[in-house]
N, C-alpha and C positions, 0 to 999 in steps of 0.2 A: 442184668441188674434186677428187673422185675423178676423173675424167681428164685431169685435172690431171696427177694424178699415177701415172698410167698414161703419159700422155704421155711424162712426166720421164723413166720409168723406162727407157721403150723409145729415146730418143732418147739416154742417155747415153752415156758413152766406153767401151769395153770393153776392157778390162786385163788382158792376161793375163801373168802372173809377169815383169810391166816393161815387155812388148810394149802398143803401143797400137795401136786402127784406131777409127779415126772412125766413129760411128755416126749417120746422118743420120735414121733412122728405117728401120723394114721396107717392102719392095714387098710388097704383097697379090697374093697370085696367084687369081685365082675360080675354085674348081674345079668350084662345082655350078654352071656353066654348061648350060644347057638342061635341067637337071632340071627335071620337074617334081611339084607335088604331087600326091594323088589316087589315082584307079586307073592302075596301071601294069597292062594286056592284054597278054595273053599272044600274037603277034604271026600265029599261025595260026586260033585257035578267037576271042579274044579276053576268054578267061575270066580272073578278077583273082585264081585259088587258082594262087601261083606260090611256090615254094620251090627249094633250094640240090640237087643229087645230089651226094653225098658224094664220089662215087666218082672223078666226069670234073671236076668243080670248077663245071660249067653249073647256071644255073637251066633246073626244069623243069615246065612248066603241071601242075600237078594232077589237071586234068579232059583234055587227050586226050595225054599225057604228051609233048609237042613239047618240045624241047632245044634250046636258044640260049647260044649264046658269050657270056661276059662282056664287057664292055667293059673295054678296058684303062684303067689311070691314067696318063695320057701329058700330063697339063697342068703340071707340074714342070719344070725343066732336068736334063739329064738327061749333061750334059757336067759333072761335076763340077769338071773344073780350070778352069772358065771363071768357076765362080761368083763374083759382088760385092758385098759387101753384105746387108746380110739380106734375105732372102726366105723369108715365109710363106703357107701353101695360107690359105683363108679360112676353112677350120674348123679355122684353130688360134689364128685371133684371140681377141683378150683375152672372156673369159665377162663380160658383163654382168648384174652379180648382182639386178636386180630383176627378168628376162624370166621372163615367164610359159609356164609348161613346160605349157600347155595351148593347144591347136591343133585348132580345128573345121574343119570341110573340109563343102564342100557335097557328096551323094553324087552323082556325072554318071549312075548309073543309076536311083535313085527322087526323088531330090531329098531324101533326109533329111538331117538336120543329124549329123554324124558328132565324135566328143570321145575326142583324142589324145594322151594323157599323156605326153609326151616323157620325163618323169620316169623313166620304167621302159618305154615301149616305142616306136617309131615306126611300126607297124600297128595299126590296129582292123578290124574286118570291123563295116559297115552291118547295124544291128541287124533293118533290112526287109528287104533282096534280098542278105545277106550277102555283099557284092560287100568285096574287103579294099583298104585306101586309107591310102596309103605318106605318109610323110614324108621328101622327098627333099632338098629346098631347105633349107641350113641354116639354123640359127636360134643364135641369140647364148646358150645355155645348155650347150654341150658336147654336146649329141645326137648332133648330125648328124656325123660326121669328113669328112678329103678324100677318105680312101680305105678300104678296109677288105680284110681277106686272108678268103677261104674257110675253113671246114673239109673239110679232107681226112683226117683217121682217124676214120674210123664208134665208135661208142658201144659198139660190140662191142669194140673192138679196144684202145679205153681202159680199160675195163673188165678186161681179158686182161691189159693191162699194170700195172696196179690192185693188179691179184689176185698178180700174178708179184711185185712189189714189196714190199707187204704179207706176204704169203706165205714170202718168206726171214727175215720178222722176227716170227715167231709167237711162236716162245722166249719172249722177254721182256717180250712185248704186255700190255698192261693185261687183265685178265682181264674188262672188262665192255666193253676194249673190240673183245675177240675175240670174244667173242657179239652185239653189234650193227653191227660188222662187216659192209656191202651192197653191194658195188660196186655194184649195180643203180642208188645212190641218186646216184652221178657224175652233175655237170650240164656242158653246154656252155655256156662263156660267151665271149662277146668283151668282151676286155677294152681301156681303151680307154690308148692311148700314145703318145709324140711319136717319127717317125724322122726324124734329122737328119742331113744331107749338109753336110761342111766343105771348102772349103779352104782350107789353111793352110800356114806355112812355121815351119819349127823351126831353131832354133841352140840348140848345146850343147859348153860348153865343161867340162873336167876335169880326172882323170887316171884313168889305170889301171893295171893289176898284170896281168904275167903268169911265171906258177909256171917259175923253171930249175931249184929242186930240193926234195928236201923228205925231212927226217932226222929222226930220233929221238938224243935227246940223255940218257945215263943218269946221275942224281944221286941217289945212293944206292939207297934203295929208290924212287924214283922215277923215271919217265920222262915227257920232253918232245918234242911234234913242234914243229919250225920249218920255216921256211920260208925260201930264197931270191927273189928274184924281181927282174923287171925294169922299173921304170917311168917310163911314159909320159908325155906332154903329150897328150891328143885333145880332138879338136874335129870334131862331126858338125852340118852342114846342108843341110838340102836344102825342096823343097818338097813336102807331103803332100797326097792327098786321104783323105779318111774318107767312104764309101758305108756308110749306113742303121743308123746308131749310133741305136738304140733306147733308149728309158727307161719306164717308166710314168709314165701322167699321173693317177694318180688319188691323191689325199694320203693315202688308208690305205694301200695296197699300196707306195706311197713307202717307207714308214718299216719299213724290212725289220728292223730291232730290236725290234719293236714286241714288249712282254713279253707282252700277250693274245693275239696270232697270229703263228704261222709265215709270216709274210709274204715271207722269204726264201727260201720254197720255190721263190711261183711268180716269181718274180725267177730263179731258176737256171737255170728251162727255154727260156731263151734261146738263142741266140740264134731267129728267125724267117726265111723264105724271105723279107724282103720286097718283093725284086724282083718276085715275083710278084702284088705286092697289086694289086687289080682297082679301078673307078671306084663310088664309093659308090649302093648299091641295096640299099634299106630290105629287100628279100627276101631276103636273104644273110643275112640274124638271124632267119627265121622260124622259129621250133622253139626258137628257144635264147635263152639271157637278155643281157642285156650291163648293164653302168654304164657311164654318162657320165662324161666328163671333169668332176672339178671343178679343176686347177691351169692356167696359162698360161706363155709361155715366160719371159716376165721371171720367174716363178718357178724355173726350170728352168735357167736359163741357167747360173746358179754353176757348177752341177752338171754339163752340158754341156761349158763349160770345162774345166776338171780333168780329163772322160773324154776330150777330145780331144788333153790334153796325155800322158794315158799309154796312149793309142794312139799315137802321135809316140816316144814315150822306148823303148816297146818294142818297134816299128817298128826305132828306130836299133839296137837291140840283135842285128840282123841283120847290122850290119858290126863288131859289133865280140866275136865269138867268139875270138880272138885273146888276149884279158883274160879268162884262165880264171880270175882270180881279182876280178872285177867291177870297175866302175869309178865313179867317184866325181862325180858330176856340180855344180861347184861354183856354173853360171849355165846357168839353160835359159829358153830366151825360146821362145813357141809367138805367130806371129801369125794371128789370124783375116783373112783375106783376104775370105773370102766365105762364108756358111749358108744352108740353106734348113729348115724347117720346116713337117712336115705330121701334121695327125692322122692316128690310123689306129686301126680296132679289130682285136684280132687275135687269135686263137681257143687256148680252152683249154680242157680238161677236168678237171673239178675236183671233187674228192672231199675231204669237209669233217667232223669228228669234232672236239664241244666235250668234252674232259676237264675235268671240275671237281674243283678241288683245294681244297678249305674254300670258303676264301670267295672265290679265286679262279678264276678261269676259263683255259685256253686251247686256243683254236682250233688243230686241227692240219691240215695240207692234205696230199692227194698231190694231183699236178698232174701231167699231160698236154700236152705242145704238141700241137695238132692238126693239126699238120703233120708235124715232123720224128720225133714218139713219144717225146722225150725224158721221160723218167720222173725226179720226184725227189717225194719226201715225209719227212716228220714221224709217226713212229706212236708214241702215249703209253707210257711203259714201266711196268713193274710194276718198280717200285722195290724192295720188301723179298727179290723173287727175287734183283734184278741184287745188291745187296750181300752177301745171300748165297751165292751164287756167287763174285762176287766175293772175300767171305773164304774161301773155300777153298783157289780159287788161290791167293791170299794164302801159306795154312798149305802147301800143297803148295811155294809157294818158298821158304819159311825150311827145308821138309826137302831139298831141293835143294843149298840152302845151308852148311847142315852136312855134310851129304854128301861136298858137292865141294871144302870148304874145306882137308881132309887130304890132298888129291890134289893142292894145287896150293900146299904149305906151303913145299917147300923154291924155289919159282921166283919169292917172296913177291909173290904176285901178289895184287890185290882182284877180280878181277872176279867172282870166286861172289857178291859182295852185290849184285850187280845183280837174281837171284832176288827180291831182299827187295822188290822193284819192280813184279812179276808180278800183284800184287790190283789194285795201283792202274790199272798198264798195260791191264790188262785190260776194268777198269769204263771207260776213258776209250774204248778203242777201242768196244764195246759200244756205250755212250751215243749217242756221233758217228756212228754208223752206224743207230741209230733216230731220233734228232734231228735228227741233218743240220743243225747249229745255223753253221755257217760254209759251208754250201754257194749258192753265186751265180753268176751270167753273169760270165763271167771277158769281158769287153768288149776288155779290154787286151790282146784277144789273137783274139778271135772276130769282131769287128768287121773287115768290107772295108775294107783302107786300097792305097793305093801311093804309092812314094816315086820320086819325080826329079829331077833336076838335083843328085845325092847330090854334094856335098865332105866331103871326109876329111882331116883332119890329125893324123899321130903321130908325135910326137917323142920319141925315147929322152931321158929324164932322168939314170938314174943305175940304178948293181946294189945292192940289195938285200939284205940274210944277216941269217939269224937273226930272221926274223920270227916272233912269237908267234902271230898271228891268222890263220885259214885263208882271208882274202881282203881285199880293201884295206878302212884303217880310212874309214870313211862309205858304205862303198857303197851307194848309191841309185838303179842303173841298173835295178831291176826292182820299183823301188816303185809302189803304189796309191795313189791321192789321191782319187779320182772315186768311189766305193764308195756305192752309197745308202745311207739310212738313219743318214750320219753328221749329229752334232747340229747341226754349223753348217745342213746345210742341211733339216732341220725345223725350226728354230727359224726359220729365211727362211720357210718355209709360216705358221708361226703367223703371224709379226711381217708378212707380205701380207696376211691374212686380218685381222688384226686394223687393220690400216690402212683398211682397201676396206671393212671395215662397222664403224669407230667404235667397235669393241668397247670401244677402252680407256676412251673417254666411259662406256662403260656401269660397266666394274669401276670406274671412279674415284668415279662416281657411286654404285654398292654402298661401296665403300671410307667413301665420307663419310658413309652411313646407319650403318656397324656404330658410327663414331667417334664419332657424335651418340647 
């Protein structure tokens, strides 16, 4: 019954806003071809203590410090405009929820029985001849990815950028949590995510507005701006490709709203190099921690859609600068032509501070990319400072206020009440710059795309006067729809999750004991 309904889900039709393309099911592409499990030798000495060098991206034996090139991830298509159909790497196939996340390995240097917890790591080292013995072959639990990215910024360098972060937000810092306060305590983790390669073709039909004048109108003590303008008929299609539009695949870090964690942090320090991700080798996580996937792409896919339809929308908004006052998109069709799908773990650095507030808790993150340095955090504020500060400013702008209200009496102007603004404006700017509560991978904009075979169509309508609003009514050419953490799609993770393990047999069954 359960793949059953794995089956259904993967072979359905996929819809995107009217657009349809047939979906016959995914091509598996097998990426741990010739991995194997065991000891992986270090190719000069043949010693099994092999680790990452930060510096050059190479693993490097331990013991006579020999250097070896990664091998590249080149089992993909790599021709995006060619793609058809779905196509996934094999470690991004669906997770089979009973496999057992333990993996014995005979050892090939003493013969001992060697026990793998895929759960939390894919190395052991042989308890007899300390020989260490990888996990390379994947297995149906999320461990294994297709491919995985290095770290390239050293623990020093996270740490510097930690402290620089931190560091401009002392002021308002929680007072207990400025004395436990450790950069030292940053950890490296890889974390694990789907990158997806599309292509697709958009059509989009509308109107737009653009500004030929713009006036003030005086009625009495009041004044009004308007607008002239001139508008269009448009119509933009072409066909897109989308290179290495990333997501997290893990269902906590998913739910970037999440009211006990900042999970939106490490969601911002997006984008990734992931051109450069290398072919999966269980030595690239030595020293550092990772989680395993728990989601699959039928999970993911809603979500997918939507971000590839507003990489597409603000793609087209490259021809249409012309509409300085936005345009209105009344039907937009995105078809998928063709995806591919591949895990990957990808490196971060992560520094982690639980503030508890009564009886609640929340987690706050700075976070690291380990690549590009990109810094974004969460630091707990001391509230009774911020407010009071806060009123001050406050009292400083109602004397502001009266002040300047005599100096601007005969020109009968309001704008001195704007001062009376200055507490609030202040606490909000404050806040948002230790919170960083709206801060994310703007995707819609950071994501590899290219557009070709562009048609354009704009047809003048009609002139415009005396418009009230400073840009046409609807405009939706630079709207978000794809954003994680929106409820439609955690509620898709619950309502998977409770499908695939009968949960609801279970509450039903609770349900009928409380009624009995």
């Amino acid at each position: 019954m359960e793949n059953d309904l794995e089956n259904e889900a993967l072979n359905q039709e996929e819809t995107i806003s009217g657009a349809t393309v047939e979906n016959e099911g995914p091509t598996v592409v097998k990426t741990d071809s010739g991995a194997k499990d065991g000891q992986t030798k270090c190719p000069k000495c043949g010693a099994t203590d092999i680790s990452l060098n930060v510096k050059n991206g190479k693993l490097r034996c331990n013991f006579c410090r020999h250097e070896f090139e990664p091998e590249k991830f080149d089992t993909m298509d790599t021709d995006i405009s060619k793609l058809e159909g779905e196509i996934i790497g094999s470690g991004a196939q669906e997770i089979i929820a009973d496999t057992n996340d333990m993996v014995t390995f005979k050892c090939s240097s003493c013969g001992a029985e060697v026990v793998v917890d895929t759960a939390s790591s894919t190395q052991a080292r042989c308890h007899w001849c300390r020989n260490t013995l990888s996990v390379n072959q994947q297995i149906p639990n999320g461990s294994v990815p297709d491919t995985v990215l290095p770290f390239k910024i050293t623990k020093n360098e996270a740490k510097e950028s930690i402290e620089k972060f931190v560091g401009k937000r002392k002021f308002f810092a929680h007072p207990m949590f400025k004395k436990e306060f450790n950069a030292n305590n940053v950890m490296g983790v890889y974390l694990p995510y789907m990158i997806v390669d599309a292509n697709g073709h958009a059509n989009m039909k509308g109107q737009g507005e653009h500004e030929t004048r713009r006036y003030t109108v005086r009625n009495g003590d009041h004044e009004k701006t308007y607008y002239d303008a001139d508008l269009y008929d448009v119509e933009r299609e072409f066909d897109i490709t989308i290179e290495g539009l990333t997501v997290e695949s893990s269902s906590d870090k998913l739910n970037t709203n999440a009211k006990d964690k900042t999970n939106n942090i490490i969601n911002s320090i997006m984008p990734f190099d992931t051109e450069n991700c290398v072919k999966w080798d269980s030595n690239y996580i030595k020293g550092y921690t990772s989680e395993k996937r728990d989601t699959n792409v039928s999970q993911l896919k809603d979500m997918v859609k939507d971000q590839c339809q507003d990489v597409a929308r603000f793609a087209a908004n490259d021809t249409l600068k012309h509409y300085d006052r936005g345009v209105r998109w009344d039907k937009e069709e995105f078809t998928v032509k063709g995806q591919q799908w591949k895990s990957a773990y990808l490196p971060v650095w992560l520094y982690s501070y639980l503030e508890k507030k009564g009886s609640k808790n929340l987690l706050h993150y700075v976070a690291v990319n380990a690549r590009t340095k990109e810094t974004m955090g969460s630091v707990p504020i001391h509230m009774p400072k911020l407010i009071g500060v806060s009123a001050i400013v406050e009292v400083l702008g109602l004397i502001a206020t009266l002040l300047t209200l005599p100096m601007v009496k005969d020109d009968d102007s309001n704008w001195p009440w704007i001062f009376l603004l200055a507490g609030f404006v202040y606490f909000a700017i404050i806040y948002g710059k230790y919170r960083n509560k709206n801060a994310r991978h703007t995707y819609e904009k950071e994501t590899k795309r290219n557009m070709t075979n562009i048609r354009e169509y704009d047809n003048f309508v009609k002139h415009e006067k005396r418009l009230s609003d400073p840009q046409i009514k609807g405009a939706n050419n630079k709207r978000v729809t794809g954003v994680p953490g929106k409820k439609k799609y955690i509620e898709k993770l619950a309502d998977d999750t409770i499908k695939k393990y009968n949960i609801d047999k279970i509450y039903n069954s609770d349900d009928k004991e409380k009624k009995e």
